[in-house]
MARPA-88280 format. One record per atom (N, C-alpha, C): residue in three letters; atom name; x, y, z negated. Coordinates in pm, whole numbers, plus 50000, padded with zeros to 5 digits. Atoms other than C-alpha are relative to their C-alpha. Layout:
BEGIN
   aa  at     px     py     pz
  ALA  CA      X      Y      Z
...
//
This chain:
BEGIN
   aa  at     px     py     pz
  UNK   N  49937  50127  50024
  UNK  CA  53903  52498  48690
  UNK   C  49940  49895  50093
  UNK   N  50023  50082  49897
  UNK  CA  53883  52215  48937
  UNK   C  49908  49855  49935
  UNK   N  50068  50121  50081
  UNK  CA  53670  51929  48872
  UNK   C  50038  49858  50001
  UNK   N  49895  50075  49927
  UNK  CA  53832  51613  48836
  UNK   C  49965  49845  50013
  UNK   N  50038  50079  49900
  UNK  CA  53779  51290  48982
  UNK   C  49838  49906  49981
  UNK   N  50165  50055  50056
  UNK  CA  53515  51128  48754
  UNK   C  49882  50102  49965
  UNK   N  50144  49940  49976
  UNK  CA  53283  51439  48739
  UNK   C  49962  49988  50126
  UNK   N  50083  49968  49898
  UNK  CA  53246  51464  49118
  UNK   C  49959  49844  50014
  UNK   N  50031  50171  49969
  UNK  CA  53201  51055  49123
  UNK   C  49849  49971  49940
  UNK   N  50145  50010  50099
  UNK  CA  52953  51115  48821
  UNK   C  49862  50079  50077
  UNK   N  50061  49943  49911
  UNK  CA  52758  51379  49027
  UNK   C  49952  49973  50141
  UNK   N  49987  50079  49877
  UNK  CA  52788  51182  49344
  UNK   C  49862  49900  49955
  UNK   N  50119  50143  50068
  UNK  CA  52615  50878  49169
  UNK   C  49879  50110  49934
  UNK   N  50135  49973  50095
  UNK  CA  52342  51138  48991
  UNK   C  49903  50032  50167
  UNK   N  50036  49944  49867
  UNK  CA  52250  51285  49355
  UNK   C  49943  49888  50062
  UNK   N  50050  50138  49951
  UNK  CA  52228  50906  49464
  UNK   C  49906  49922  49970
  UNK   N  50121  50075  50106
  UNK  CA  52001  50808  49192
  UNK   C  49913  50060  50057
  UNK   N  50133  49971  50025
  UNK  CA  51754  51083  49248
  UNK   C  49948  49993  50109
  UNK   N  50014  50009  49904
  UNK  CA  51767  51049  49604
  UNK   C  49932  49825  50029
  UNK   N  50089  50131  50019
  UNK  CA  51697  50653  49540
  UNK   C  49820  50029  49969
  UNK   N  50093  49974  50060
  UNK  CA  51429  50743  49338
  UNK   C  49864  50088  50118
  UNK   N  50082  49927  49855
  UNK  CA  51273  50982  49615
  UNK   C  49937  49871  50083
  UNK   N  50080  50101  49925
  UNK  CA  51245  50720  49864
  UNK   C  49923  49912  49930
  UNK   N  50142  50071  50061
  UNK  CA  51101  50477  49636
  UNK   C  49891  50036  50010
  UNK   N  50169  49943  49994
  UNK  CA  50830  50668  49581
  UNK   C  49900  50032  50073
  UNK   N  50058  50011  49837
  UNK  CA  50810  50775  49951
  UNK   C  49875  49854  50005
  UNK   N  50063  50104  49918
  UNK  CA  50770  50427  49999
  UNK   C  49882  49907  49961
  UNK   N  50065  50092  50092
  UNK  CA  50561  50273  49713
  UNK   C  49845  50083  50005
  UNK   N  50170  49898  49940
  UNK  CA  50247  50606  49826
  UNK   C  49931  49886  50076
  UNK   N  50076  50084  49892
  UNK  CA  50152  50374  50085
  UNK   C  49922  49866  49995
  UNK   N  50005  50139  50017
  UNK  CA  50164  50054  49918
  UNK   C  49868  49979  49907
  UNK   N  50066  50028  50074
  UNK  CA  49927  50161  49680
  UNK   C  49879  50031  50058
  UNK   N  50169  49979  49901
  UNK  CA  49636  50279  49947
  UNK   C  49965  49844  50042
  UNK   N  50018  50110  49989
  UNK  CA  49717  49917  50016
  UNK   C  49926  49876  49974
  UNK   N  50032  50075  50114
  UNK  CA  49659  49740  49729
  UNK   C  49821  50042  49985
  UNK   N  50186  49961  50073
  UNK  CA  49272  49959  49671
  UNK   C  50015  49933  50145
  UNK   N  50082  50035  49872
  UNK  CA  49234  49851  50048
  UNK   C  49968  49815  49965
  UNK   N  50038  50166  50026
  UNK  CA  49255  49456  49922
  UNK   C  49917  49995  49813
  UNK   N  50087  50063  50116
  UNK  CA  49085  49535  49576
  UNK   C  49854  50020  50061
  UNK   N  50115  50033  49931
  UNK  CA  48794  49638  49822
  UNK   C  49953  49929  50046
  UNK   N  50001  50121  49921
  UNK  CA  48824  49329  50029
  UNK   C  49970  49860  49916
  UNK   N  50014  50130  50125
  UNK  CA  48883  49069  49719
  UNK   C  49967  50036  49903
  UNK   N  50016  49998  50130
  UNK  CA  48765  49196  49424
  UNK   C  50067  50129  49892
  UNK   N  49964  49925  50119
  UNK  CA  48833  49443  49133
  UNK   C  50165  49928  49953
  UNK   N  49876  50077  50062
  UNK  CA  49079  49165  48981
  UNK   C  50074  49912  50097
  UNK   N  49926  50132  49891
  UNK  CA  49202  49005  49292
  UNK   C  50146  50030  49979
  UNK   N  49810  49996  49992
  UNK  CA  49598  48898  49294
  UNK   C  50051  50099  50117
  UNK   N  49892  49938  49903
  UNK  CA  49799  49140  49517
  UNK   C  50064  49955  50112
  UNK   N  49850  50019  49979
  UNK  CA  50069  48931  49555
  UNK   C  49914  49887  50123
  UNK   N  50115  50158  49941
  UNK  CA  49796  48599  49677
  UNK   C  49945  50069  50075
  UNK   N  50064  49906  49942
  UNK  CA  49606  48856  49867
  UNK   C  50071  50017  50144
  UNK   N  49921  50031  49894
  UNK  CA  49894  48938  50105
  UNK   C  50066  49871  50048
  UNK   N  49921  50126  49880
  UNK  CA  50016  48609  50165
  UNK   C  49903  49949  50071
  UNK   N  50121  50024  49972
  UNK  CA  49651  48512  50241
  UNK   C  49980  50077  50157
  UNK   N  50008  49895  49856
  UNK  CA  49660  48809  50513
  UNK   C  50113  49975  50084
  UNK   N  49916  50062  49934
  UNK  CA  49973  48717  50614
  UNK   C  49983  49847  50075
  UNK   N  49995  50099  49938
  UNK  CA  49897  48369  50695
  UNK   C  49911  49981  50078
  UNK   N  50093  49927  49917
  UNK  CA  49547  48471  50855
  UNK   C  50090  50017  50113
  UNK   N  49929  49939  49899
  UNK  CA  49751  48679  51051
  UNK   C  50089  49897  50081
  UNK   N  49923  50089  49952
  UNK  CA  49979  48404  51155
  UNK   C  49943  49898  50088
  UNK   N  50106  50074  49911
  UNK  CA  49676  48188  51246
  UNK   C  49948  50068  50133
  UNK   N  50082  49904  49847
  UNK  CA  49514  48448  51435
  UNK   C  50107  50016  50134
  UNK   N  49887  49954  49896
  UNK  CA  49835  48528  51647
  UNK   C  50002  50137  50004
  UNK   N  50005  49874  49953
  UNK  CA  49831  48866  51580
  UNK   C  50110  50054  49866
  UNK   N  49994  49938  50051
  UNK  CA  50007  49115  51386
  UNK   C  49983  50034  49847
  UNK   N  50058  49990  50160
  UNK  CA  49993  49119  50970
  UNK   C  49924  50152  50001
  UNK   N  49988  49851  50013
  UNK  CA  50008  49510  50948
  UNK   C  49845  50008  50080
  UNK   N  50147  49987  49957
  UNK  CA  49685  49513  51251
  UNK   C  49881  49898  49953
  UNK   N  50062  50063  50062
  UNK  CA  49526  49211  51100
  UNK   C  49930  50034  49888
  UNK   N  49984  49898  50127
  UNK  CA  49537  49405  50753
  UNK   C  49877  50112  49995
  UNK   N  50060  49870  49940
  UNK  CA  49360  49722  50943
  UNK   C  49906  49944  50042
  UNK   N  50158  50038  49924
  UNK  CA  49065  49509  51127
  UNK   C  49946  49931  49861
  UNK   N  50082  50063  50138
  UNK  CA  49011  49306  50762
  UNK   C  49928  50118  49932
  UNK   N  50025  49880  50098
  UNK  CA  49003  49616  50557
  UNK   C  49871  50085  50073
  UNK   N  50114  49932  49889
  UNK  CA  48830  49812  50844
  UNK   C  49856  50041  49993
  UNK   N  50120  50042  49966
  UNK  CA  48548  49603  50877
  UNK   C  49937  49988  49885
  UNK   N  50041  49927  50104
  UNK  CA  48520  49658  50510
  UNK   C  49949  50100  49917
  UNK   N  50027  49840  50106
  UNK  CA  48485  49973  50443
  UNK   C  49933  50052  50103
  UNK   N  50117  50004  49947
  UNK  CA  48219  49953  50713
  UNK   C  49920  49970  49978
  UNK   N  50050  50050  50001
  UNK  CA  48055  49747  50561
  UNK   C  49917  50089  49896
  UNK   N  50001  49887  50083
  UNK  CA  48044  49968  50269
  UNK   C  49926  50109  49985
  UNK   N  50104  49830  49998
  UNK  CA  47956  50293  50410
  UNK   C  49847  49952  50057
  UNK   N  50114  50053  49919
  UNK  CA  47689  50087  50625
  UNK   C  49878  49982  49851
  UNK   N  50118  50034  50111
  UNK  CA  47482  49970  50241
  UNK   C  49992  50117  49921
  UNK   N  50037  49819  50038
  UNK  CA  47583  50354  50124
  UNK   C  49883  50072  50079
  UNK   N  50060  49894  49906
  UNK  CA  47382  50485  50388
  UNK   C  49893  49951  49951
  UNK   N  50141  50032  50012
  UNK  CA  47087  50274  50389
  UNK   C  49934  50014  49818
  UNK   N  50053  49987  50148
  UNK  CA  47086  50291  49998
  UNK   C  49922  50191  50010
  UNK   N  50071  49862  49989
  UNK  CA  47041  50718  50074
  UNK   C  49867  49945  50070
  UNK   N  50112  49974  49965
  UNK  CA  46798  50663  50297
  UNK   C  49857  49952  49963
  UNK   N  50135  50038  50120
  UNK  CA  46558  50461  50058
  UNK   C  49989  50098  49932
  UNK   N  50009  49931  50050
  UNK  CA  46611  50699  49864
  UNK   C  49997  50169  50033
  UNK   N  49991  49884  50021
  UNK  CA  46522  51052  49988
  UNK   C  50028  50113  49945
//
């Protein structure tokens, strides 16, 4: 029996959903390495949302790039980081 116009429409739209749904998620992986990269930078409880506009407007000052601006803030963070990890080992044998 043939299927008729509102199942393949209904099936159409379910295919579309989960396929929505896919990319979202694609796209929201990234956002959240993001987000720990600015709770490293500002704080445990720092705003997100205040966070990026903050980097954004940085970025705007500086003349450079949000996205590389973003990458030399964070960066120089999580240098800073491994840099008081280390020396903490090496007090400690």
């Amino acid at each position: 029996m043939a299927k008729s116009r509102s199942q393949i429409v209904a099936q159409r739209m379910r295919i579309n959903l989960i396929f929505a749904v896919c990319i979202t998620i694609a796209k929201c992986k990234p956002s959240l390495n993001r987000s720990e990269k600015i709770r490293l930078r500002y704080g445990q409880y720092a705003n997100i949302t205040a966070a990026e506009l903050s980097i954004a407007e940085e970025a705007r000052i500086v003349g450079v790039k949000e996205e590389k601006h973003f990458e030399q803030c964070t960066t120089n963070i999580t240098q800073l980081w491994e840099t008081i990890e280390m020396k903490e080992d090496e007090k400690h044998p």
